[in-house]
C-alpha positions in Angstrom: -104.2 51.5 116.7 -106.4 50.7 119.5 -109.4 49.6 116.9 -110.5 46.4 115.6 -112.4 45.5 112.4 -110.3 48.0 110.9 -109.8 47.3 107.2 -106.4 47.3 105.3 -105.9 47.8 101.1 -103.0 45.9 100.0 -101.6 46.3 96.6 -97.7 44.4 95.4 -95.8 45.6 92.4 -92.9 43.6 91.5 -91.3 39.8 92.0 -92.0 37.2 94.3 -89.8 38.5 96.9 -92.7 41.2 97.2 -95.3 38.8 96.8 -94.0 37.1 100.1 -93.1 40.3 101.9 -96.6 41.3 101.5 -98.0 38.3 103.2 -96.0 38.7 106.1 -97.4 42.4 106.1 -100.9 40.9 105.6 -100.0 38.5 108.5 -98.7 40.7 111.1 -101.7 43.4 110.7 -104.1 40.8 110.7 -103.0 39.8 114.1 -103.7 43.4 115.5 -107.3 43.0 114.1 -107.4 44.2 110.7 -108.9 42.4 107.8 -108.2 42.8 104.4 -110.1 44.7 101.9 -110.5 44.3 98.1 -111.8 47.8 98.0 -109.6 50.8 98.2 -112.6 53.1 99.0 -113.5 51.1 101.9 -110.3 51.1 103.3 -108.5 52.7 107.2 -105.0 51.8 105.9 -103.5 51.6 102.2 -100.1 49.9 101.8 -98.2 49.7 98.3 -95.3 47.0 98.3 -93.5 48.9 95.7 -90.6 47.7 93.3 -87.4 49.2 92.1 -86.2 47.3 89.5 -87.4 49.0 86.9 -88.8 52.6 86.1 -91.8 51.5 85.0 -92.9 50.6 88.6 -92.4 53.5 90.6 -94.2 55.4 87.6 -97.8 53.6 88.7 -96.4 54.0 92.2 -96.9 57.6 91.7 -100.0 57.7 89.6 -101.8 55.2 92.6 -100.6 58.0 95.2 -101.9 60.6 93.3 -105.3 59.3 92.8 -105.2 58.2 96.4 -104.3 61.7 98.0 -107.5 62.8 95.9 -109.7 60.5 97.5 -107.6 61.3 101.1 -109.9 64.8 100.6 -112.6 62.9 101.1 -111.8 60.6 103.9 -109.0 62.3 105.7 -108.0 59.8 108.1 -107.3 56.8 105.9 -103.6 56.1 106.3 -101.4 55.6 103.3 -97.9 53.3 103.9 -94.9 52.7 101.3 -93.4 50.1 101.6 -90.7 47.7 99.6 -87.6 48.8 97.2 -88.9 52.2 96.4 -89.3 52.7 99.8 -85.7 51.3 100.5 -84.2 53.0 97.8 -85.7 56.7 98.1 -85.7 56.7 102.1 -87.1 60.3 103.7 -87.3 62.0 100.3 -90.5 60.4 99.6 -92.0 62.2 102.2 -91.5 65.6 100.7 -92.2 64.2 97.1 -95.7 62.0 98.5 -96.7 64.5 101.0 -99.9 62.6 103.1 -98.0 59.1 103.0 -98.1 58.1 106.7 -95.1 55.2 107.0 -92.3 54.6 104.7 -90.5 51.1 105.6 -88.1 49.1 103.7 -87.8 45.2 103.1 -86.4 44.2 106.1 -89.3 45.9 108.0 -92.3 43.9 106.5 -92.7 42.6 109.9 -92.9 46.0 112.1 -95.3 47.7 110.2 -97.7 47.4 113.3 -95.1 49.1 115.8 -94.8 51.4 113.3 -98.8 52.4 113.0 -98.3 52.9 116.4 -95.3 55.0 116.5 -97.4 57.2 113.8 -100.5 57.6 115.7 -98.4 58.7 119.0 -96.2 61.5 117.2 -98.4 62.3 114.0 -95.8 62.7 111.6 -94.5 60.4 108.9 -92.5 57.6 109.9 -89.4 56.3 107.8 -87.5 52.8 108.7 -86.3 51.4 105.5 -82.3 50.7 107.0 -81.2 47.0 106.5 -81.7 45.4 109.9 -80.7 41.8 111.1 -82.3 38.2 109.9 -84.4 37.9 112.8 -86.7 41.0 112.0 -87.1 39.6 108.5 -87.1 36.3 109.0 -90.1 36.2 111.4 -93.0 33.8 110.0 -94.3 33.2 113.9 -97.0 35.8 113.3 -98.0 34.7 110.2 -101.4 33.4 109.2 -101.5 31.8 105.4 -103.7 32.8 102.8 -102.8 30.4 100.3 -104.6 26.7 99.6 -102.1 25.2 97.4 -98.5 27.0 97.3 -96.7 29.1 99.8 -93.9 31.6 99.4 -90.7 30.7 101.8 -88.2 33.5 101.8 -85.0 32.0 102.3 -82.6 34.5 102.1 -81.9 38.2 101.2 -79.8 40.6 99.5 -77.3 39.7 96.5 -73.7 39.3 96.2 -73.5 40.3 92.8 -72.9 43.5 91.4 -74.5 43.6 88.1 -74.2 46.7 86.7 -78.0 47.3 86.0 -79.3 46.1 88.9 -80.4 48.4 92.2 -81.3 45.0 94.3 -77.5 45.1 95.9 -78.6 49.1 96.9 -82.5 48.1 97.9 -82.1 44.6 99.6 -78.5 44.6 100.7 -76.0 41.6 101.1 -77.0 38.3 101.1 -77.9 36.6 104.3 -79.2 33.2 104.5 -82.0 32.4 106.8 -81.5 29.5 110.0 -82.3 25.8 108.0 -84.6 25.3 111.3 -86.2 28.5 111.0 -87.1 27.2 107.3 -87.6 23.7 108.2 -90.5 25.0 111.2 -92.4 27.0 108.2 -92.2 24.6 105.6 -93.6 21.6 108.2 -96.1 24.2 109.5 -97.6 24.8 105.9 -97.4 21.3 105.0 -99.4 19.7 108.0 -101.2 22.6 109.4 -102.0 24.1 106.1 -102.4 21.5 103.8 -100.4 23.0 101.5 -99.1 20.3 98.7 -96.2 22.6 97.4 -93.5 25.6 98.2 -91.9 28.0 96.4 -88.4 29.4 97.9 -88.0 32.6 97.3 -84.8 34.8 97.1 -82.6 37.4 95.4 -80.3 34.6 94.4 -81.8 31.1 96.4 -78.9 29.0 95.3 -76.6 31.5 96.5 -78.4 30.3 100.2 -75.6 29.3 102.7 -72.9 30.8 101.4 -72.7 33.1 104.8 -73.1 29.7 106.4 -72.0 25.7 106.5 -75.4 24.3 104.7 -75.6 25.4 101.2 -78.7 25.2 98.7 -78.5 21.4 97.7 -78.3 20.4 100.7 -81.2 22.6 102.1 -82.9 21.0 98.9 -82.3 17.5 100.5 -83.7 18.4 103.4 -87.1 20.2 102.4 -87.3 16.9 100.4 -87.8 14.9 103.6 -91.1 16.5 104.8 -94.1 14.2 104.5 -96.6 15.1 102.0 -94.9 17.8 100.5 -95.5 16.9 97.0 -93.6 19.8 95.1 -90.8 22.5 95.5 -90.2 25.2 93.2 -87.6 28.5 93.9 -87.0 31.5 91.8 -84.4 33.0 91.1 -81.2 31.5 90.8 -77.9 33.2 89.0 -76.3 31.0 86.3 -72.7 31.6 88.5 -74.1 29.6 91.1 -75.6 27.2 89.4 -73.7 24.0 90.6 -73.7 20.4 89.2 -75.0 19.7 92.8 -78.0 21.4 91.7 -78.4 19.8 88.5 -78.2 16.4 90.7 -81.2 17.3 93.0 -83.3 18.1 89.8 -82.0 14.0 89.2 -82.6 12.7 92.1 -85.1 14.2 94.1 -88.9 13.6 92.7 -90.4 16.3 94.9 -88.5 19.4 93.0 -90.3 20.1 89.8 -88.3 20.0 86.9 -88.6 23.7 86.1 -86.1 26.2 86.3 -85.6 29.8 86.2 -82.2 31.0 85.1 -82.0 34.9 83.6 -78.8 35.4 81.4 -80.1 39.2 80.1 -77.9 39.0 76.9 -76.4 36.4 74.8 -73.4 38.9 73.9 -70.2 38.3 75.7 -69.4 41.9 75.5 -73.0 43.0 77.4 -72.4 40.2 79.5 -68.9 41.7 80.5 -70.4 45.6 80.7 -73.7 44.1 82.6 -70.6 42.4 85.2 -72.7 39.4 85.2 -69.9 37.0 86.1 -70.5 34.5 83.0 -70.0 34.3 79.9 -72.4 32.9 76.6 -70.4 29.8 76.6 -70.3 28.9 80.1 -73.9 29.7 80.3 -74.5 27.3 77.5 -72.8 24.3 79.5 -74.9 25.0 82.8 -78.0 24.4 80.5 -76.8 21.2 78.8 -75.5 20.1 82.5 -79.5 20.9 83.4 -81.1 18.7 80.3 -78.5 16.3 81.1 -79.6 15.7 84.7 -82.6 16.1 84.2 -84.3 16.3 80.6 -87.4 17.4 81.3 -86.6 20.2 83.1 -88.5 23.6 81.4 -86.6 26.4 81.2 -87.2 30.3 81.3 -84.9 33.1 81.5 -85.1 37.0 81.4 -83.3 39.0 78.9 -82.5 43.2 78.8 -82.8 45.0 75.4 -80.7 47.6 74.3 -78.5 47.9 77.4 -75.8 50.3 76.3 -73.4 49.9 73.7 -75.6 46.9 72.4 -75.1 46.7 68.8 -76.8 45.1 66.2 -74.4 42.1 66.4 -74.9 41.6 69.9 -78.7 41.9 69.7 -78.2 38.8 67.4 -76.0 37.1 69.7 -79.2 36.7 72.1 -81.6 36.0 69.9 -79.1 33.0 68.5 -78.7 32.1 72.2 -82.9 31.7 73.0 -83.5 30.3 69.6 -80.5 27.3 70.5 -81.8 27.4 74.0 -85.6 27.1 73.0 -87.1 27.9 76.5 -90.5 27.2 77.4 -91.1 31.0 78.3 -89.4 34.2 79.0 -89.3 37.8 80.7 -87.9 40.5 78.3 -87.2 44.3 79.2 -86.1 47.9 77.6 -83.2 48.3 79.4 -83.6 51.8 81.2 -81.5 53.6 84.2 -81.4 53.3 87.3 -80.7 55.5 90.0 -76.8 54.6 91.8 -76.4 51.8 89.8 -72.8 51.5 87.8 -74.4 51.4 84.6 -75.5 54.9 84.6 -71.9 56.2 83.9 -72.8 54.4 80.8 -74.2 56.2 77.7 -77.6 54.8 77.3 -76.8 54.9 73.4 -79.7 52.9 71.8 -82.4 54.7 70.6 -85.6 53.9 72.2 -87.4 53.2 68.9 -84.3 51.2 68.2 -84.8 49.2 72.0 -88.5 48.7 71.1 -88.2 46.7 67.3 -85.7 44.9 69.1 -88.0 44.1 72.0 -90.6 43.5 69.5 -88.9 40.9 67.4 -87.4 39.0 70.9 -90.9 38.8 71.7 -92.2 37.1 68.4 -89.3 34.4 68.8 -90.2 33.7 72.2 -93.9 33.0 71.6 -92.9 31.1 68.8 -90.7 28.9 70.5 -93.7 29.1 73.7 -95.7 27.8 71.0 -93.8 25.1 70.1 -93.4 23.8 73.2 -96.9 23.4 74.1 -97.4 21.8 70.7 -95.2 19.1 71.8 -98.0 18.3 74.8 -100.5 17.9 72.6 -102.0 14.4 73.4 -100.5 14.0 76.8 -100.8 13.2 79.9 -100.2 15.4 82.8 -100.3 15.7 86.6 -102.0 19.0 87.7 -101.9 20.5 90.9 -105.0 22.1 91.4 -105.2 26.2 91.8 -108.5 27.7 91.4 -111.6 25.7 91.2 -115.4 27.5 89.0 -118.1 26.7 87.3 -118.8 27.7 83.8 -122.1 26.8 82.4 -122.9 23.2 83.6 -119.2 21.9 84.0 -116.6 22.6 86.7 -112.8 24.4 85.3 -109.7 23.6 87.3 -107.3 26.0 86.6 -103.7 24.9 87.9 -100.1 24.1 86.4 -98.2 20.8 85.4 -94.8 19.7 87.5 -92.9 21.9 84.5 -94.9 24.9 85.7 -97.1 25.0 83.0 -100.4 26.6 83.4 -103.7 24.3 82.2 -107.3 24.5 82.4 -109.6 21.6 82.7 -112.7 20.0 82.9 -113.0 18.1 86.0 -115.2 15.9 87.7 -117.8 17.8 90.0 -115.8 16.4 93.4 -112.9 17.9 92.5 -111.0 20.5 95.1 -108.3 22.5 95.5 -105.3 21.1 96.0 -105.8 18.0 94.3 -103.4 16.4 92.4 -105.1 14.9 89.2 -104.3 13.6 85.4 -105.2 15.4 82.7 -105.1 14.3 78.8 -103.7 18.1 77.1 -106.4 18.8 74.3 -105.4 22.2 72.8 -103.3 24.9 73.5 -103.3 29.2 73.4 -99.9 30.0 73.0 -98.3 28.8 76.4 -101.6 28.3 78.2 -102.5 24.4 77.7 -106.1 23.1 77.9 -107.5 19.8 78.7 -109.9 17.0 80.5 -109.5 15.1 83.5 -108.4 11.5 83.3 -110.2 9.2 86.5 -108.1 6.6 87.1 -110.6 4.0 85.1 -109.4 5.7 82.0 -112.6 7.6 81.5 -112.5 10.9 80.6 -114.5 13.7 81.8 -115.7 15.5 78.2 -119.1 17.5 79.6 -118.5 21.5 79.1 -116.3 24.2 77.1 -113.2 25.5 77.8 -113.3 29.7 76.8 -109.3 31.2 76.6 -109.4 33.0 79.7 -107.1 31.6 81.6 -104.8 34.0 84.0 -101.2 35.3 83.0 -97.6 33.8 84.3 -97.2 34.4 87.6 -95.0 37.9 88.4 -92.2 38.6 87.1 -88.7 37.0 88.9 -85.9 38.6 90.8 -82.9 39.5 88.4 
């Protein structure tokens, strides 16, 4: 690369996983003197983390490229670089599909894109890495410098056992392999006391399927992470109902540092989807991990992602989930058309629900799940919450913390004018927009901070999870 001050464009579809993978690709050009760019136009290198899990993102993975190789015309040595499932999954053809796309590299690459600028600029042709390689090349975090104030993404583990039929993760990601507790332990401490971070999220395909490839399994690593001085919260996504233990239902118990928040995707309540999507549980058993979760621990929040119309859904079994998330009443869920793909077993299927059919269905999940959203935030009317602080403006002559309760909630408050990121405060819950709560700052004298208005504006749940 040879140049400093270069500038890089970095845009992430998809889950978490992505969001962390593009950190560490943030990180490790950052370190060979880029900086990062908000403006595509003013950008040397482009890179698209991409996802595969559903159609819908390699769709705007295609439009980007396309409006990108028309501005390429104009400024013909910008270099564009794939990255992520897509990449994983579609290898060396994207080259001839994307011609002008520079690098191609796969998850287990996010670290090597550097070496791989290199390699580019010393043959000039396209470079494609996207094979699975060992833990160390993914689970590198020396290089990294941390953009976030608050939380930070730690990837603990990759790849996925299970072989739902749906799902192109297995195909994409590979086989699980859990990363070294002391390489976790180092990044965790160094965010903690070098950062100032107050709380982590783990991150994974399936994190309580961690250490199953090794001696120290997930409740234990739990235990652990639990010990670090002035880590105040610890959140992980996702988690896959087979593995969820009574071990784990314990740490929700007994350890005050994990926020009582989980998310747990069934994707059907119909035993006979269930059984077709090869999930490895069944409606009933599902059912007893949740009251084994309220029993632990009953506050614990609960969301969940559910498929519509994956084939051979009938009517019957459509109402065998929405039975299941009415019982359930979860404080907020993902919901998806179901729709192919590519090398995944359930495309010797026959996708046999109509699409109008998948969307009313869709549409009336999604009424029932912002009802119950709604519900849920009713019952915080009047409370008192600790918020760990986000995002800190002004708006007109008052100061707006945006951040989210232990539960994951998101809130937005009025705050007093010495307020900063990362701090943890209490905050009486006012009003609500469906599952975005509002309120005002409580000091510790019991006065409450009333000055300013609260507009609905607050930002979206964070990305969608894993499976």
């Amino acid at each position: 690369m040879g140049q400093l001050d270069q500038k890089v464009f970095l845009k992430t579809f998809g889950c978490q996983m992505n969001v962390s993978d593009s950190e560490t690709i943030l990180s490790s050009l950052v370190s060979e003197g880029f900086s990062e760019t908000q403006e595509v136009r003013t950008a040397d290198l482009i890179v698209i983390n991409t996802c595969s899990i559903r159609e819908k993102a390699e769709h705007k993975l295609r439009s980007m490229v396309g409006r990108l190789m028309k501005m390429k015309t104009l400024k013909p040595n910008v270099k564009i670089a794939i990255a992520g499932c897509m990449a994983s999954r579609a290898g060396k053809s994207l080259i001839k599909e994307l011609p002008g796309v520079a690098i191609i590299f796969g998850p287990d690459q996010v670290s090597l894109l550097p070496h791989l600028l290199k390699e580019h600029e010393r043959t000039q042709k396209p470079v494609v890495k996207s094979n699975f390689e060992d833990e160390a090349v993914l689970f590198n975090p020396d290089h990294r410098t941390y953009q976030a104030k608050t939380s930070g993404f730690v990837s603990i583990m990759k790849g996925c056992e299970h072989k739902c039929t749906y799902c192109i993760v297995p195909l994409t990601r590979g086989v699980e392999k859990s990363r070294p507790l002391q390489s976790i332990l180092n990044e965790v401490q160094f965010l903690v006391h070098e950062q100032g971070l107050r709380e982590i999220m783990l991150v994974g395909q399936n994190v309580n399927g961690y250490g199953r490839d090794t001696a120290f399994d997930f409740p234990k690593l739990l235990w652990r992470l639990a010990q670090v001085p002035n880590l105040k919260r610890i959140r992980f996504m996702t988690s896959h109902p087979k593995d969820c233990s009574q071990d784990l239902a314990d740490c929700f118990r007994d350890i005050p540092e994990i926020s009582p928040y989980l998310h747990l995707p069934v994707q059907s309540g119909s035993n006979d989807v269930l059984r077709r999507m090869k999930r490895g549980h069944q409606h009933e058993q599902y059912r007893d991990r949740i009251d084994m979760l309220r029993e632990a621990q009953p506050r614990i929040a609960l969301s969940t992602d559910i498929i519509v119309g994956f084939p051979g859904e009938t009517d019957r079994d459509f109402q065998d989930t929405l039975d299941l998330i009415t019982s359930v009443e979860y404080d907020f869920a993902f919901s998806f058309i179901y729709s192919e793909r590519p090398n995944t077993p359930a495309t010797k299927l026959k996708d046999d629900v109509p699409l109008s059919e998948k969307k009313a269905r869709l549409f009336e999940l999604q009424k029932i799940i912002r009802e119950l959203s709604y519900k849920k935030s009713m019952t915080l009317l009047g409370t008192t919450q600790e918020i760990l602080i986000t995002n800190l403006k002004r708006e007109e002559d008052a100061l707006v913390a945006v951040g989210h309760t232990d539960t994951y909630k998101l809130v937005k408050a009025v705050v007093p004018l010495d307020t900063q990121v990362q701090d943890l405060i209490q905050v009486k819950i006012t009003n609500h927009h469906e599952s975005r709560l509002f309120g005002e700052s409580i000091s510790p004298l019991g006065y409450t901070h009333t000055k300013g208005h609260l507009s609905y504006d607050t930002p979206q749940h964070p990305t969608a999870p894993l499976q």
